[in-house]
N, CA, C and O atoms as a DFTB+ gen file, in Angstrom:
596 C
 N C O
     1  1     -26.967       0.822       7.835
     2  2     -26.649       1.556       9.039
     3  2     -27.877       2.265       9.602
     4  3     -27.963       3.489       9.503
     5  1     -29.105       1.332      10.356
     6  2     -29.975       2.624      10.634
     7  2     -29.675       3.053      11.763
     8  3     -30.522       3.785      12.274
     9  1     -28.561       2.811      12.465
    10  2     -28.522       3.260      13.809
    11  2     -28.095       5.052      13.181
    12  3     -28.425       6.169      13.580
    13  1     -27.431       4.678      12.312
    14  2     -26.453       6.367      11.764
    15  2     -27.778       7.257      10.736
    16  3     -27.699       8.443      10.416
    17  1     -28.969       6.280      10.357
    18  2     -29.994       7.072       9.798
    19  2     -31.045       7.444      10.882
    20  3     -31.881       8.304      10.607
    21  1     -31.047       6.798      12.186
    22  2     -31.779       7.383      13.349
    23  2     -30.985       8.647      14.096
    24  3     -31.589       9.562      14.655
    25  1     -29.574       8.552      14.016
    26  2     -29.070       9.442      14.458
    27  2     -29.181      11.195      14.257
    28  3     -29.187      12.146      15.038
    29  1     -29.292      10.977      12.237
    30  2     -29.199      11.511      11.921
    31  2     -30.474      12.210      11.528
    32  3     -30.480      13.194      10.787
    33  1     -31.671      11.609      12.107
    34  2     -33.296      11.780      12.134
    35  2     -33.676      11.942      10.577
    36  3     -34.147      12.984      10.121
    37  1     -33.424      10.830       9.846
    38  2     -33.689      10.662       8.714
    39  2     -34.744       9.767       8.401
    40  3     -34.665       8.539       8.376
    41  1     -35.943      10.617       8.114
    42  2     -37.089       9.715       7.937
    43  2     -36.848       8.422       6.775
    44  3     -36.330       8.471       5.659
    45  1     -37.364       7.424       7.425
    46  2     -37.004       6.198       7.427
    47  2     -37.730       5.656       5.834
    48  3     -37.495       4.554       5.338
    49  1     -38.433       6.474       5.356
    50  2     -39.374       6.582       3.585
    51  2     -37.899       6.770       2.859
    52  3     -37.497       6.057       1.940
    53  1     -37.092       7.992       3.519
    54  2     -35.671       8.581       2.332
    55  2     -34.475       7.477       1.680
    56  3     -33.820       7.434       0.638
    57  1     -34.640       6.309       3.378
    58  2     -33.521       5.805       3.435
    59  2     -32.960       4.646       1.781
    60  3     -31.867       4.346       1.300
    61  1     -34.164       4.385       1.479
    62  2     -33.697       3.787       0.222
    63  2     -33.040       4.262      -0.872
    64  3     -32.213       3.733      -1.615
    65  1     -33.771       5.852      -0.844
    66  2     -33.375       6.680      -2.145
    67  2     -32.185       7.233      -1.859
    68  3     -31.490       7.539      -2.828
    69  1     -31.651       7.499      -0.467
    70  2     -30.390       7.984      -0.124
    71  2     -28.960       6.871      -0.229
    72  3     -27.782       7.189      -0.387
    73  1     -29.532       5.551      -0.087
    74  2     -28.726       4.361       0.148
    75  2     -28.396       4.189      -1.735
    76  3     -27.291       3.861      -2.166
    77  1     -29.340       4.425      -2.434
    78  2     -28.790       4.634      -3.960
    79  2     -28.039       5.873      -4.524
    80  3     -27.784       6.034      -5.718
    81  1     -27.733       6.681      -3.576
    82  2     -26.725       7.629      -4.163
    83  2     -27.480       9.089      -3.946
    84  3     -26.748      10.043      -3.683
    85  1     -28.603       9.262      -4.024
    86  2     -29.224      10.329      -4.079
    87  2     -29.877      11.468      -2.996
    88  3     -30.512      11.196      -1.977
    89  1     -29.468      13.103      -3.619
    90  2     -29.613      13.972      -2.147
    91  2     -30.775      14.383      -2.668
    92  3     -31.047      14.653      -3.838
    93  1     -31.652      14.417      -1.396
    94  2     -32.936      14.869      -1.179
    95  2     -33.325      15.555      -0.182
    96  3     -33.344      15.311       1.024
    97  1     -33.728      16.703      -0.973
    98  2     -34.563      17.704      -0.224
    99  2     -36.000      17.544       0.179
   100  3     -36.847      17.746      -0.691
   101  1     -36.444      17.151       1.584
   102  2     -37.216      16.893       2.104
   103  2     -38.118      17.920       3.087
   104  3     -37.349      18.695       3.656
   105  1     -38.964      18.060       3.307
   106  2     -39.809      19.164       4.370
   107  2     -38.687      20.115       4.720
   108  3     -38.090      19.932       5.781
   109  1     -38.374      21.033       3.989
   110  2     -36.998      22.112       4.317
   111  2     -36.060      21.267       4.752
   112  3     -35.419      21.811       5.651
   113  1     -35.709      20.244       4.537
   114  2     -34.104      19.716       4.772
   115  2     -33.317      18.986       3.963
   116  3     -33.954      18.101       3.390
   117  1     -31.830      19.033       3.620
   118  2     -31.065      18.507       2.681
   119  2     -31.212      16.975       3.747
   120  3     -31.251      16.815       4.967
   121  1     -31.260      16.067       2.607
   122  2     -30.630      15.027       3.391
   123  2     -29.691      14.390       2.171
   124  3     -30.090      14.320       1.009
   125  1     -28.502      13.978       2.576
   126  2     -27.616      13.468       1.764
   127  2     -27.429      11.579       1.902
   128  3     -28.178      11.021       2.704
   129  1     -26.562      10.833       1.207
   130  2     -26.255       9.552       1.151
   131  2     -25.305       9.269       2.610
   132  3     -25.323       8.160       3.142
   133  1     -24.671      10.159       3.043
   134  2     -23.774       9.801       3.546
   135  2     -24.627       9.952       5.769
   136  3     -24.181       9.596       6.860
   137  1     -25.867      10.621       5.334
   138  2     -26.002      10.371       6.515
   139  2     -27.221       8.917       6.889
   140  3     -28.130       8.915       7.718
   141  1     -26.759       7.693       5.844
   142  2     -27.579       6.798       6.165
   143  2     -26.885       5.594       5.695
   144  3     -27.315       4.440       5.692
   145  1     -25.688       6.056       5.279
   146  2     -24.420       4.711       4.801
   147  2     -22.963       4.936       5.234
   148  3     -22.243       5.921       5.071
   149  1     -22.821       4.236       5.589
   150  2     -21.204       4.299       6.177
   151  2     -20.313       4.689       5.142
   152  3     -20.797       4.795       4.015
   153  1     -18.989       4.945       5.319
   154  2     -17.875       4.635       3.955
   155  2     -17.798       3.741       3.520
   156  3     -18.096       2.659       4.028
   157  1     -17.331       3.960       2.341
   158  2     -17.002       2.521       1.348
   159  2     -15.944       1.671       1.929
   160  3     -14.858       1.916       2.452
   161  1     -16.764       0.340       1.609
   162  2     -15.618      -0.869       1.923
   163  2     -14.902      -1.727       0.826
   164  3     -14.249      -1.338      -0.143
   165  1     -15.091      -2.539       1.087
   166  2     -14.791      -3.364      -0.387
   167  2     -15.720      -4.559       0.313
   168  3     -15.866      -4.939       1.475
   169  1     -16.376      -5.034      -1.211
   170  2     -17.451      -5.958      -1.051
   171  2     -16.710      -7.247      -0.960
   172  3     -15.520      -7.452      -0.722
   173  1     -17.905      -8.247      -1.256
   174  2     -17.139      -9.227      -1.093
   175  2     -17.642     -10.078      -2.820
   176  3     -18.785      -9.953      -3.260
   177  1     -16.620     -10.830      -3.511
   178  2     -16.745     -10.637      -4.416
   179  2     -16.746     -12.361      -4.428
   180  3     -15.962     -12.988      -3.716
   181  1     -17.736     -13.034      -5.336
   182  2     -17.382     -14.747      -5.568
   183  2     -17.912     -14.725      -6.954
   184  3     -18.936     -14.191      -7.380
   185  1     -16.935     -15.467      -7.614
   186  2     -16.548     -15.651      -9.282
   187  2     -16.792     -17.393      -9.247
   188  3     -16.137     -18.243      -8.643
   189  1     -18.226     -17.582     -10.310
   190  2     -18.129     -19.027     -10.405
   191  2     -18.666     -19.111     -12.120
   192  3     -19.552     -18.529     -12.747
   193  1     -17.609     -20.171     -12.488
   194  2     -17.909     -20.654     -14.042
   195  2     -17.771     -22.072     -14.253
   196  3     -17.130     -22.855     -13.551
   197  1     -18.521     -22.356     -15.420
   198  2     -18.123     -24.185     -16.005
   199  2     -18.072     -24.511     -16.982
   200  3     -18.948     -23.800     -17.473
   201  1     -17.710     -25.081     -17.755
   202  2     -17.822     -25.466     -19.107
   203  2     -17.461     -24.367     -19.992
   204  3     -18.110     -23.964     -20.958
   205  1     -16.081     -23.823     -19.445
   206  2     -15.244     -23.159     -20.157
   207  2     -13.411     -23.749     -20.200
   208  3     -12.997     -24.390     -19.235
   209  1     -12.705     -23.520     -21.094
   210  2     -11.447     -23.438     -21.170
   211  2     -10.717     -22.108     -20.849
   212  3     -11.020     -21.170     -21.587
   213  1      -9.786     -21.862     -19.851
   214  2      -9.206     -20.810     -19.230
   215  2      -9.107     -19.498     -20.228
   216  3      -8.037     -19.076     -20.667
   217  1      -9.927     -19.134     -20.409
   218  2     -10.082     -17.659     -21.028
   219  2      -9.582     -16.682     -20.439
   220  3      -9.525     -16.763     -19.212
   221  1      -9.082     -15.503     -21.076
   222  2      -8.525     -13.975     -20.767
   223  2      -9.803     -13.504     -19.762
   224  3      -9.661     -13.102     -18.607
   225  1     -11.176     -13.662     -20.534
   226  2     -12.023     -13.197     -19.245
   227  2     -12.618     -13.245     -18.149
   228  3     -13.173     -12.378     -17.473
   229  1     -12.341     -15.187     -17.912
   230  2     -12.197     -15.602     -16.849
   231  2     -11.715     -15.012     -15.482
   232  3     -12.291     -14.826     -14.410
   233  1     -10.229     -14.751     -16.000
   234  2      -9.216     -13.932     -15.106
   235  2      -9.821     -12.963     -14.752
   236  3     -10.386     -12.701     -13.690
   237  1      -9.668     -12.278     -15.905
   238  2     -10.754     -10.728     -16.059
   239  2     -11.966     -10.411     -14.511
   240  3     -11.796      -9.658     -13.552
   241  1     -13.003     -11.233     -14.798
   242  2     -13.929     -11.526     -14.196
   243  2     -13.879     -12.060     -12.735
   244  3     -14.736     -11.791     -11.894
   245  1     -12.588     -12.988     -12.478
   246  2     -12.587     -13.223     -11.165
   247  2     -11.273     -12.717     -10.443
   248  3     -10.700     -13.301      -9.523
   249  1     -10.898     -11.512     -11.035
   250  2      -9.564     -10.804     -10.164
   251  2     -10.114     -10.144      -8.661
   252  3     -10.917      -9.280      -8.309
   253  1      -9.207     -11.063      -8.036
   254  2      -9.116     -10.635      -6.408
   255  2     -10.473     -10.710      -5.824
   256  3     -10.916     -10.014      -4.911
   257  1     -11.341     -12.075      -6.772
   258  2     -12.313     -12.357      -6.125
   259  2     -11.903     -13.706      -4.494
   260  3     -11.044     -14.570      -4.317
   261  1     -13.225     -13.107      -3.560
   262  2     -12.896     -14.064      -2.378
   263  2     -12.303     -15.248      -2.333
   264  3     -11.199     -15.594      -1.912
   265  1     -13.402     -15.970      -2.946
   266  2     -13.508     -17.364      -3.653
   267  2     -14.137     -17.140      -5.293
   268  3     -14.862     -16.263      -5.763
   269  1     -13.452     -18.443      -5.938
   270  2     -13.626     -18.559      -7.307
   271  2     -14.037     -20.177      -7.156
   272  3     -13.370     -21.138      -6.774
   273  1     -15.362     -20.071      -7.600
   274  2     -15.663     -21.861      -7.865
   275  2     -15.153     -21.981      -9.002
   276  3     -15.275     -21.115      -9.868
   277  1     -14.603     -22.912      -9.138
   278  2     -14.614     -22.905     -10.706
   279  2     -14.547     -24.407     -11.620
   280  3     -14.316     -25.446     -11.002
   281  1     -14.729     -24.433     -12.890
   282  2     -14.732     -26.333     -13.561
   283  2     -13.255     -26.577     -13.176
   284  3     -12.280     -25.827     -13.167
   285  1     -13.403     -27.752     -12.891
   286  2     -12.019     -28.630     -12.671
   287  2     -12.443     -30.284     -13.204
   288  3     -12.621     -31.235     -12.442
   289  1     -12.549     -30.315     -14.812
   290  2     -13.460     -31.296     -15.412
   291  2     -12.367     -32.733     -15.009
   292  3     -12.728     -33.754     -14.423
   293  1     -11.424     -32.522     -15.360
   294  2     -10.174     -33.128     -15.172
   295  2      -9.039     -33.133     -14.165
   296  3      -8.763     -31.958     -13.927
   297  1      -8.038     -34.199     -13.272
   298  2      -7.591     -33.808     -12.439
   299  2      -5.922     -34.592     -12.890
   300  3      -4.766     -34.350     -12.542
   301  1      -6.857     -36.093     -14.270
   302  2      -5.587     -36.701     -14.793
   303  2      -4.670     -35.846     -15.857
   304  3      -5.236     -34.995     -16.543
   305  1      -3.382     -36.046     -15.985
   306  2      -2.507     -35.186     -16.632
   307  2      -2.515     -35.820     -17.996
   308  3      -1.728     -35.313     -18.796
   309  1      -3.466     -37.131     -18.550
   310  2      -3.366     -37.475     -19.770
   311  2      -4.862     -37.121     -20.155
   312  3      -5.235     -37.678     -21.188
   313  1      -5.639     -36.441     -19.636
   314  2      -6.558     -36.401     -19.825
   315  2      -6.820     -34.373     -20.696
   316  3      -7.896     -33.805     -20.883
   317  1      -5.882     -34.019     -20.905
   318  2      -5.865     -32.720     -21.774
   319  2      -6.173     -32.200     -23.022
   320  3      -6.569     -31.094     -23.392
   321  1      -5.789     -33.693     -23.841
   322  2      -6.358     -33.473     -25.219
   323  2      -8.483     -33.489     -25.321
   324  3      -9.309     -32.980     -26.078
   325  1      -8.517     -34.004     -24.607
   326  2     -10.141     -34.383     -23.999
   327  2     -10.531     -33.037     -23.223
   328  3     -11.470     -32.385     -23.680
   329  1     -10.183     -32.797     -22.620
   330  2     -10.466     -31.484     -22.366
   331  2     -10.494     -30.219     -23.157
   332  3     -11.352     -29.373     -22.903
   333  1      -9.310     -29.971     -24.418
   334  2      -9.569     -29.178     -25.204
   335  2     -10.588     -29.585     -25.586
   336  3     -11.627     -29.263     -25.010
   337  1     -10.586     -30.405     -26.660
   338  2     -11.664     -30.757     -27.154
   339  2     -13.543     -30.595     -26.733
   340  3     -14.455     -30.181     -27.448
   341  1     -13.568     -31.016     -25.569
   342  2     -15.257     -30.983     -24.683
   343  2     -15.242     -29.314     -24.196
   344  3     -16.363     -28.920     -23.874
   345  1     -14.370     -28.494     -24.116
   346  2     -13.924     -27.370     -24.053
   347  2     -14.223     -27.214     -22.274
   348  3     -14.761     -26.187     -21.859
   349  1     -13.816     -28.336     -21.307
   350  2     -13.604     -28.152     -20.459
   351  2     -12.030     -27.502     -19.467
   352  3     -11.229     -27.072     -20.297
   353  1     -11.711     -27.417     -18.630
   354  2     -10.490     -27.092     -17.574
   355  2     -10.223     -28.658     -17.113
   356  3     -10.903     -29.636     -16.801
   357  1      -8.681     -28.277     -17.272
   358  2      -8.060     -29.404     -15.950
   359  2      -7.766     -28.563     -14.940
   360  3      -7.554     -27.357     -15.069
   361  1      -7.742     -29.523     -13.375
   362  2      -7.080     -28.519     -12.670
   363  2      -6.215     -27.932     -12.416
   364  3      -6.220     -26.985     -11.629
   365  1      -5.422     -28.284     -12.923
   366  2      -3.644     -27.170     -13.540
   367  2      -4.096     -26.004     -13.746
   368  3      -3.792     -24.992     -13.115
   369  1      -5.039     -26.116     -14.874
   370  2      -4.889     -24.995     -15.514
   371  2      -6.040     -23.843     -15.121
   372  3      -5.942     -22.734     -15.645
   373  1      -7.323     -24.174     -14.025
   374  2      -8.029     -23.725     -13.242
   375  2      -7.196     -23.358     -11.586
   376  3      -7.654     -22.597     -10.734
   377  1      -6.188     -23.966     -11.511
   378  2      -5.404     -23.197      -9.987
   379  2      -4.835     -21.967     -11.030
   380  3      -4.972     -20.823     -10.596
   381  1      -4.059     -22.161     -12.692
   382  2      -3.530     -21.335     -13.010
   383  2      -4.229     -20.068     -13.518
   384  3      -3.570     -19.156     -14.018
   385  1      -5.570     -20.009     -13.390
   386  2      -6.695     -19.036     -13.448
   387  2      -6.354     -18.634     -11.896
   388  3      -5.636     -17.634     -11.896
   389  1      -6.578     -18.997     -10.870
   390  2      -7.152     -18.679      -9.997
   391  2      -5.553     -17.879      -9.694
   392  3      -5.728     -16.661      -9.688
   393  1      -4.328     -18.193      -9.489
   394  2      -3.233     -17.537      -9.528
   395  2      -3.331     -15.926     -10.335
   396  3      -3.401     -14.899      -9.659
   397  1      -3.325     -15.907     -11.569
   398  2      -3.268     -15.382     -12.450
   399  2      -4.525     -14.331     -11.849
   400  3      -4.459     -13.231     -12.398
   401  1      -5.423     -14.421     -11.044
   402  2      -6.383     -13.762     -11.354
   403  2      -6.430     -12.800      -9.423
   404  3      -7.103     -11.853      -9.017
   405  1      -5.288     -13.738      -8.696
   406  2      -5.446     -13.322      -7.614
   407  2      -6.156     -13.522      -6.451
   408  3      -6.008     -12.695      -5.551
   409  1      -7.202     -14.840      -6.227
   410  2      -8.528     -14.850      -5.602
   411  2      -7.713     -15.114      -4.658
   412  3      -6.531     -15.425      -4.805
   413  1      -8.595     -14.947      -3.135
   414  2      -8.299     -15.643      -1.948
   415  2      -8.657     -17.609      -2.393
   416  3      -8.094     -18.534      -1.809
   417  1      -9.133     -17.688      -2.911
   418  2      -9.601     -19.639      -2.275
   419  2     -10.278     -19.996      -3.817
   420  3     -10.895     -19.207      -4.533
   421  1     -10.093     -20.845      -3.982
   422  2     -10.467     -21.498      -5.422
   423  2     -11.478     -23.243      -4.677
   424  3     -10.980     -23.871      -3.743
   425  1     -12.633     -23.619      -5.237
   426  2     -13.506     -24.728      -5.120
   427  2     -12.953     -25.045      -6.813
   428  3     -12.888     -24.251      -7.752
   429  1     -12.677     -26.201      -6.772
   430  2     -12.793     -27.155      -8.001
   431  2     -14.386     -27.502      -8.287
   432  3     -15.125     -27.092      -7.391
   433  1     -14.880     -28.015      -9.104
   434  2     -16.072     -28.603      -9.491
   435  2     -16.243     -28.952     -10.445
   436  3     -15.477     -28.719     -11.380
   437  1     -17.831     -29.964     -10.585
   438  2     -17.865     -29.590     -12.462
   439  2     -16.830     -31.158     -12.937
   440  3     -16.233     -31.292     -14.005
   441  1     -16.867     -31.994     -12.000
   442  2     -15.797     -33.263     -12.152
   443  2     -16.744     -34.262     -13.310
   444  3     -17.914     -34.646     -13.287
   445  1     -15.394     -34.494     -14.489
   446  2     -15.822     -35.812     -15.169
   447  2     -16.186     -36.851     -13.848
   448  3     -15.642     -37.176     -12.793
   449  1     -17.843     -37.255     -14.809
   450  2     -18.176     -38.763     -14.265
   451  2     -16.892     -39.979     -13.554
   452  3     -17.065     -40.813     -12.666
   453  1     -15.700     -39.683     -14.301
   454  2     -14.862     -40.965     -14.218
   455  2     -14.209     -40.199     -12.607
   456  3     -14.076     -40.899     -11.603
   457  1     -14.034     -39.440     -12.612
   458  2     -12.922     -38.725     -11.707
   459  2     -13.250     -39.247     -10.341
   460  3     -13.474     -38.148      -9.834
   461  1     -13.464     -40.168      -9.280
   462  2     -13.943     -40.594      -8.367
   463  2     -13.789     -39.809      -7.666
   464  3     -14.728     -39.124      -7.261
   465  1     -12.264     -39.596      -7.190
   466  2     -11.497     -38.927      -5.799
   467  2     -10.889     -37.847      -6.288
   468  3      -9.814     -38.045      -6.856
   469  1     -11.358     -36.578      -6.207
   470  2     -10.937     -35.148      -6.927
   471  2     -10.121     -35.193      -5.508
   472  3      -9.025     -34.871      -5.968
   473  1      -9.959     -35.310      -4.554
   474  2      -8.670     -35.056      -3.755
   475  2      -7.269     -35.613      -4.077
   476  3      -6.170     -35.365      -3.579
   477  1      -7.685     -36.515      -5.154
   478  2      -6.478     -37.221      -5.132
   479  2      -5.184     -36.330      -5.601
   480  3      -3.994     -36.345      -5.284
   481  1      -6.020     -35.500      -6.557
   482  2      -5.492     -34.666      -7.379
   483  2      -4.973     -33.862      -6.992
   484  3      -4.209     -33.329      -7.797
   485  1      -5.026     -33.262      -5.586
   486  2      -4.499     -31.481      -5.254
   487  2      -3.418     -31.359      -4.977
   488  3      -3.137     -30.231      -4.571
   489  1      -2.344     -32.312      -5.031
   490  2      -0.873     -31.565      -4.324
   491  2      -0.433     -31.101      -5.734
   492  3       0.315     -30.127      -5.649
   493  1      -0.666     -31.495      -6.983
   494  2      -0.277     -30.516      -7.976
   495  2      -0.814     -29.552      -8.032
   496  3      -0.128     -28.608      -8.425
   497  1      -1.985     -29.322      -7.754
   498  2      -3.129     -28.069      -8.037
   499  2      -2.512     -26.899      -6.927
   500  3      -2.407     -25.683      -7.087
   501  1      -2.183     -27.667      -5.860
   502  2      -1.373     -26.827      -4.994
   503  2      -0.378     -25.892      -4.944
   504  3      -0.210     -24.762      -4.484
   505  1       0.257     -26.752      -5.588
   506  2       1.486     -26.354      -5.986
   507  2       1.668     -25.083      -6.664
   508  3       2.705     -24.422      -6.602
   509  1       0.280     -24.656      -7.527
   510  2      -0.045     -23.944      -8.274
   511  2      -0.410     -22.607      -7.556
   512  3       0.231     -21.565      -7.418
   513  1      -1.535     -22.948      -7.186
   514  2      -2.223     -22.060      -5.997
   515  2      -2.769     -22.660      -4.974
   516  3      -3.641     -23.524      -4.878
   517  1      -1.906     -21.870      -3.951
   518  2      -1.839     -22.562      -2.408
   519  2      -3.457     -23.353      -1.999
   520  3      -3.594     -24.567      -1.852
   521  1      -4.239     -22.628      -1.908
   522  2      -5.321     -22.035      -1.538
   523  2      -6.892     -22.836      -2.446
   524  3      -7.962     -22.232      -2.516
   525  1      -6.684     -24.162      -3.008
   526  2      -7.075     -24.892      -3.817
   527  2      -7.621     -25.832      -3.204
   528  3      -6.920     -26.420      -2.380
   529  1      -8.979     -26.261      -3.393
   530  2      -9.483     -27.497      -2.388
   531  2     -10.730     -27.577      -3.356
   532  3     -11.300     -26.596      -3.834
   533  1     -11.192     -29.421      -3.653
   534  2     -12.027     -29.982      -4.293
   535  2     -13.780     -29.533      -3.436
   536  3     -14.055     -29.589      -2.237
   537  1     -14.383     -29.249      -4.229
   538  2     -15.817     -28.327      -4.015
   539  2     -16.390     -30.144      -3.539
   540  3     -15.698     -31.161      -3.485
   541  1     -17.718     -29.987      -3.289
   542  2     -18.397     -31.311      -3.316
   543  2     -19.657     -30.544      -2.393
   544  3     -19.727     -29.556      -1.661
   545  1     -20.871     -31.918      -3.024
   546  2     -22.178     -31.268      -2.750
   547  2     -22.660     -30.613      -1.359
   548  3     -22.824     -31.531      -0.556
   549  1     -22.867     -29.705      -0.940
   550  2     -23.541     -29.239       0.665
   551  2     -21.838     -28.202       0.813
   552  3     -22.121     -27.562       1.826
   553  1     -21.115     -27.963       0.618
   554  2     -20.234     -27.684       1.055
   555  2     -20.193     -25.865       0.928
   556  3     -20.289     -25.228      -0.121
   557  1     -20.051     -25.390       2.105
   558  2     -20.581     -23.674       2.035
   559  2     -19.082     -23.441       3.184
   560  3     -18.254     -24.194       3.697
   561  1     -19.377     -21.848       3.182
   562  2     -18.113     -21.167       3.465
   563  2     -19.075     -19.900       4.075
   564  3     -20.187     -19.712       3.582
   565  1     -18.661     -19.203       4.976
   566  2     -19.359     -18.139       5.356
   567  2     -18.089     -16.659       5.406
   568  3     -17.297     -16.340       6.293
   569  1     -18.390     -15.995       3.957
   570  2     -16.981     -14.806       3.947
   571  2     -17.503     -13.716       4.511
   572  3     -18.701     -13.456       4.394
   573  1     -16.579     -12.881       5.255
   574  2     -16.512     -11.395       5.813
   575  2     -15.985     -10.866       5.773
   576  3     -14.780     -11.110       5.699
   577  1     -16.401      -9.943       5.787
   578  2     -15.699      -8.208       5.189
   579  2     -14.727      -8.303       5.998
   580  3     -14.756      -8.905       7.071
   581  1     -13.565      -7.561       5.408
   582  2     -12.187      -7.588       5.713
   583  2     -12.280      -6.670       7.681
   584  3     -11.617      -6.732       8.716
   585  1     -13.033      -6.223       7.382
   586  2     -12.942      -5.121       8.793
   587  2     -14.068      -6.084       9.843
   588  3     -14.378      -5.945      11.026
   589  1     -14.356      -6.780       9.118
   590  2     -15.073      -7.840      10.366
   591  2     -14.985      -9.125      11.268
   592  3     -15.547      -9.700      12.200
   593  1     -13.563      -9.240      10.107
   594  2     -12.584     -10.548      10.577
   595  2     -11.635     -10.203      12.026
   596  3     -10.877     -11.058      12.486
């Protein structure tokens, strides 16, 4: 906010040390945090993992994050015992992270070699959590703060 740290004729040396939390007394003047940062918002939060099996801290880690990339090694339903095992995710059970954990939008990724067409896969993944769509290379998203939408 330097329009609110010009306002507030806050030499422009303070503004870092004030933007970390800290009040400083400068040439006879208090200057505080709040006259060079707005109120708190809520950030924006993106949770990405791979070559894990749906862990407690998974969830943990990506609650009421924006987007969650996450492994989706597997998309076939016989393909589970193979997945414990390589200690990868199917995507069942990566929408059932992303449910469980609350995110706005889940990216699959992280696909076995064999898996050609990870779309093929999503009306179950769906089913799960709405909000589920196969990641693939170049593919970006541009998120904003809730008060900017």
């Amino acid at each position: 906010f330097p329009e609110l740290a010009k306002e507030n004729e806050v030499p422009m040396k303070l503004w870092s040390r004030l933007q970390k939390g800290e009040i400083i007394e400068f040439e006879g003047k208090v200057y505080t945090p709040d006259m060079v940062i707005g109120p708190e918002r809520k950030g924006i939060k993106v949770t990405y993992c791979t070559d894990t099996r749906p862990v407690k801290s998974l969830v943990e880690n990506a609650k009421e994050a924006d987007l969650l990339i996450c492994e989706g090694m597997y998309g076939e339903s016989d393909k589970k015992q193979k997945a414990v095992e390589k200690k990868h995710m199917m995507f069942g059970e990566a929408a059932k992270v992303a449910r469980e954990a609350k995110v706005n939008e889940m990216w699959l990724t992280h696909y076995s070699p064999s898996l050609i067409h990870p779309e093929n896969y999503m009306g179950p993944v769906r089913k799960i959590f709405k909000n589920s769509y196969p990641g693939k290379d170049g593919k970006s998203v541009t998120l904003s703060y809730p008060e900017d939408e």
